[in-house]
C-alpha positions as CSV (number, residue, x, y, z in Angstrom):
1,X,-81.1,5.0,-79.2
2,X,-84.3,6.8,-78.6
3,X,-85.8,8.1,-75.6
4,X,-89.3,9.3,-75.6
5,X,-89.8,11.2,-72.2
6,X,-93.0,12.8,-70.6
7,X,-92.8,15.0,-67.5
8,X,-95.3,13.2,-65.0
9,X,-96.5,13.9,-61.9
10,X,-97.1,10.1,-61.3
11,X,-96.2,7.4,-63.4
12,X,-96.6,3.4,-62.0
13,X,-95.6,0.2,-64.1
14,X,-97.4,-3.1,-63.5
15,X,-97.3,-6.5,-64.9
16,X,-100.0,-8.9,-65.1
17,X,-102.1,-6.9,-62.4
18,X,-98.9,-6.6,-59.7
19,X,-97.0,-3.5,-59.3
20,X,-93.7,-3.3,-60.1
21,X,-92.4,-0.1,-59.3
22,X,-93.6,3.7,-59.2
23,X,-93.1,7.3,-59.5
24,X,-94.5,11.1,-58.1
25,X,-93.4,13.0,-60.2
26,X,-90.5,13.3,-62.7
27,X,-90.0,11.6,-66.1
28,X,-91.2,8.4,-67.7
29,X,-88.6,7.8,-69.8
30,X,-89.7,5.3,-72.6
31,X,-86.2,3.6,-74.2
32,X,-85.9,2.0,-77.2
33,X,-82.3,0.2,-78.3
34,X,-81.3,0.1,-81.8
35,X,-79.0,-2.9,-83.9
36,X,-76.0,-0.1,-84.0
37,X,-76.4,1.2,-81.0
38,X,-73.1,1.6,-78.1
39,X,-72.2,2.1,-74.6
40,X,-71.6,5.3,-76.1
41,X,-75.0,5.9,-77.1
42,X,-76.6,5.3,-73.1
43,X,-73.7,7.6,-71.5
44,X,-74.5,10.5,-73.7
45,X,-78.4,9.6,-73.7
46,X,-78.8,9.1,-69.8
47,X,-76.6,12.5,-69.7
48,X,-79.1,14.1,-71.9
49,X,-82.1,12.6,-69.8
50,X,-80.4,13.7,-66.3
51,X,-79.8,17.7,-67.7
52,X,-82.8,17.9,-69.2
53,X,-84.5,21.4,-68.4
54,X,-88.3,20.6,-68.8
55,X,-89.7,21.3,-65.4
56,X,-90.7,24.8,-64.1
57,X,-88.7,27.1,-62.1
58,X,-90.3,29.9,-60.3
59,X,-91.2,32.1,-63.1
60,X,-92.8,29.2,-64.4
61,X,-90.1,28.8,-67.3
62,X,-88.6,24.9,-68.5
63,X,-85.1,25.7,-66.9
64,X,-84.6,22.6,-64.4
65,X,-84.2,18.9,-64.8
66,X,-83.8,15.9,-62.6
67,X,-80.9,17.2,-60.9
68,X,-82.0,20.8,-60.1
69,X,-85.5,19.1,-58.8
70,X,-84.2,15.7,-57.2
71,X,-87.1,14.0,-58.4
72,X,-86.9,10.5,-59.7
73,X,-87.6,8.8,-63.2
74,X,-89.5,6.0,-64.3
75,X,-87.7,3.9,-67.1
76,X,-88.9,1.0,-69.2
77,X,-87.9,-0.6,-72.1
78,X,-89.6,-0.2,-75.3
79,X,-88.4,-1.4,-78.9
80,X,-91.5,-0.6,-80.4
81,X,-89.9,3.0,-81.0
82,X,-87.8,1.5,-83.9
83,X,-90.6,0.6,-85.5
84,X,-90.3,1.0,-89.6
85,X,-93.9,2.2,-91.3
86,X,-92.7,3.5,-94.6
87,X,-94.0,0.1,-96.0
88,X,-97.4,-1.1,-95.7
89,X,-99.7,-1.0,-92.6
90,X,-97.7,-3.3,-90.2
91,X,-94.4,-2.1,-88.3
92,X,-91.4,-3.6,-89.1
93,X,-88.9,-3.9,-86.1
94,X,-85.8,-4.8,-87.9
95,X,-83.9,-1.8,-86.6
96,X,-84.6,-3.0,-82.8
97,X,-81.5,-4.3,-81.2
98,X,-81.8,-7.9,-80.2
99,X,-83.0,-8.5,-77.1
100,X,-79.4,-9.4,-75.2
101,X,-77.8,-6.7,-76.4
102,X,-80.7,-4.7,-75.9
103,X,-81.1,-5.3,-72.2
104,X,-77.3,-4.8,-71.7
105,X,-77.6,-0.9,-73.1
106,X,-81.1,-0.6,-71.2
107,X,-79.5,-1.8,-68.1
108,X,-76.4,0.5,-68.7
109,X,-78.8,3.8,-69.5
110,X,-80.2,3.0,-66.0
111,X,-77.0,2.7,-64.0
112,X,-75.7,6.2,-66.0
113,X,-79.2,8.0,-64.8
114,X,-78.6,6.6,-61.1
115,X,-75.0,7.7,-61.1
116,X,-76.2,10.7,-62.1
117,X,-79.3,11.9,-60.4
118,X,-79.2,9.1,-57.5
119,X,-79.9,5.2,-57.2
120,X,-83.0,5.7,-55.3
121,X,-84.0,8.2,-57.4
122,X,-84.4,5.4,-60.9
123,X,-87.5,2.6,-61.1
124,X,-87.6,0.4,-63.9
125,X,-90.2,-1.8,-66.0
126,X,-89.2,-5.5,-66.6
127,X,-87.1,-6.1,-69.5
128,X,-89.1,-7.8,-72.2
129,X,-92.4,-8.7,-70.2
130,X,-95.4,-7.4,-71.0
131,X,-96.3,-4.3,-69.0
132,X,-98.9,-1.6,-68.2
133,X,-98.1,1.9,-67.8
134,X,-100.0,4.7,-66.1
135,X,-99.6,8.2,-66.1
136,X,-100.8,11.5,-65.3
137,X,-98.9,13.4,-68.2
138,X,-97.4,17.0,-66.5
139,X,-97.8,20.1,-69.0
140,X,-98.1,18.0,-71.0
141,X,-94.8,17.5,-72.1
142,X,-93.1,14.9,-74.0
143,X,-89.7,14.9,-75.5
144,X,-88.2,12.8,-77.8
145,X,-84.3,12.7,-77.4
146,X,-82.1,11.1,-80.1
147,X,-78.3,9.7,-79.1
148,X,-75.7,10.9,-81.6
149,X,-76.3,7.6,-83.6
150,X,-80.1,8.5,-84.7
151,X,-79.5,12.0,-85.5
């Protein structure tokens, strides 16, 4: 399981031209859900997500996350990030998990962030549509974070 994160000030997801749900400020977590992947895998990645330390304190160091901040998180699905490019010029997605399975571990990685850093404080993207994402990128910073099974 991979989640690529950016600190935003704003994030907003939309599909086809109606808003679905929004951010200010916090991450956009992008998540994409491998063939191997567990339950084991969202626990220890939503952890990861929720402890962070990628936002500024007040000597303007990375040393607080979600938690420290209260601030909320964007999250929406995104298989693309298995794609395979070692072959030729278009992306294989073979490492992608299915889409039932999939969803179940996406929708699991959510309810482990909101039992973590608060149900009001998690939005999502809908699962499988296809959506537009803004963003006003913080820093910037984007991390990528790997669960146990991609490193």
């Amino acid at each position: 399981m991979i989640a690529l994160i950016q600190r935003v000030i704003q994030s907003s997801v939309t599909v086809k031209a109606e808003l679905i749900d929004k951010i200010d400020g916090g991450l956009l977590v992008l998540l994409g859900v491998r063939q191997d992947d567990n339950e084991n895998e969202a626990k220890y990645l939503a952890a990861k997500t929720a402890n962070l330390r990628i936002f500024q304190d007040e000597n303007e160091k990375m040393n607080l996350s979600l938690l420290d901040n209260g601030l909320e998180a964007l999250v929406i699905s995104q298989f693309t990030l298995h794609a395979d490019t070692r072959y030729g010029n278009r992306p294989s997605f073979t490492d992608a998990a299915e889409p039932v399975k999939a969803n179940e571990l996406y929708e699991l990685y959510i309810e482990e962030l909101k039992n973590l850093i608060g149900h009001d404080k998690v939005r999502k993207g809908i699962f499988g549509a296809m959506m537009k994402i803004n963003l006003v990128n913080d820093g910037p910073v984007t991390i990528i974070l790997k669960s146990k099974n991609e490193i």
